[in-house]
N, C-alpha and C positions, 0 to 999 in steps of 0.2 A: 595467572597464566590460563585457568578454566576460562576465565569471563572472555580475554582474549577473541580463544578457541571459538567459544560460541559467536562472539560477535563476527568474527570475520565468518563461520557456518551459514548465520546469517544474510552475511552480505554475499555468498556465493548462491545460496539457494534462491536470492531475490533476483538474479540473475537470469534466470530462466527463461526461456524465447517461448511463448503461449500462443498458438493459432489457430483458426477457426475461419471457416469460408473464404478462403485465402487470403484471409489478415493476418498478419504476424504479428507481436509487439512483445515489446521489453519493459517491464515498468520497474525504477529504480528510486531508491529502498521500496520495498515493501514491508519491511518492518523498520520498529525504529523505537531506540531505547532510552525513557526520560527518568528523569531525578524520582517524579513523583507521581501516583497513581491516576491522581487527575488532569496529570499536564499533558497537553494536544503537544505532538510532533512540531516540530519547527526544523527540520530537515527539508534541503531541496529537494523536489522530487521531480523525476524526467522522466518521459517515454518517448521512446523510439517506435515507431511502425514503419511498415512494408505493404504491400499487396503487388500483385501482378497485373492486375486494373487498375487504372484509375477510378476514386470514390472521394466521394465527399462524407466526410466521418469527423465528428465531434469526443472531445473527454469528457466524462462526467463525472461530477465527487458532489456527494451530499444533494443530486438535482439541479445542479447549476453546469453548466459550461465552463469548462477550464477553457478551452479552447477550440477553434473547427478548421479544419482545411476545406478545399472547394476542388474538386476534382484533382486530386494527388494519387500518385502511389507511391509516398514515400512522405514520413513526417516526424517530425522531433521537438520539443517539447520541456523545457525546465524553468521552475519557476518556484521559491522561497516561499512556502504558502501553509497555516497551520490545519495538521491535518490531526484524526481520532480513529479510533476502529470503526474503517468505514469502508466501503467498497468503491473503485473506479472499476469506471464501462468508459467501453468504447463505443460508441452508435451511428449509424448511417443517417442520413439524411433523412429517413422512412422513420427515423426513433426505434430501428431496431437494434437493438443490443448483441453485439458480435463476439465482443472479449469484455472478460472481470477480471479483478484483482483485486484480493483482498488487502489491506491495510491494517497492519495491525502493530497498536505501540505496545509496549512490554516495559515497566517499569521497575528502576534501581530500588523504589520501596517495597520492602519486603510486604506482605497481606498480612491483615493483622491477626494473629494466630488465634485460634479456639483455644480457650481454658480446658484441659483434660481434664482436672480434678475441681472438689469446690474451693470454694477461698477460703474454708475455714478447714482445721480437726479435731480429732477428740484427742489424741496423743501429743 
């Protein structure tokens, strides 16, 4: 019932509307929970934005373009794509960066614990 708890924590906190020079946007999951320490996210991920202007503004993950619009004020976004602890920006046409978000996965394997004591005794 804890893990439950926390995952849907989670999925409420990823929720959060993030704005910045009157950009707004939503970006969904922002975390996201795998089997194993080394495995990338395979979750879809979507973003919703807003402004009050019209702009032209691109997604960014790992220096690539997810995607751009061309004079919008308004845009949405979802697409099956394997993601790591990485950041998404949102940036204008200028390459300036307006809004982040982190991405972060959290994995079901536990880390592999430090030895408290040594391997051997005298008792």
């Amino acid at each position: 019932m804890q893990g439950f708890l926390l995952v849907m924590a989670l999925a409420v906190a990823s929720e959060a509307e993030q704005c910045n020079a009157g950009v707004c946007w939503q970006v969904s999951p922002s975390t996201c929970i795998t089997e194993r320490i080394d495995q990338p996210c395979q979750s879809p991920l979507s973003v919703q934005w807003h402004s009050q202007n019209q702009q032209s503004l691109c997604i960014v993950l790992a220096k690539q373009n997810l995607h751009c619009w061309s004079s919008a004020s308004s845009g949405s976004w979802q697409q099956a794509i394997p993601w790591a602890n990485e950041t998404l920006f949102l940036k204008t046409e200028a390459n300036t960066f307006i809004l982040q978000t982190k991405l972060k996965v959290l994995s079901r394997q536990p880390v592999k614990r430090r030895r408290l004591n040594g391997p051997w005794s005298l008792f």
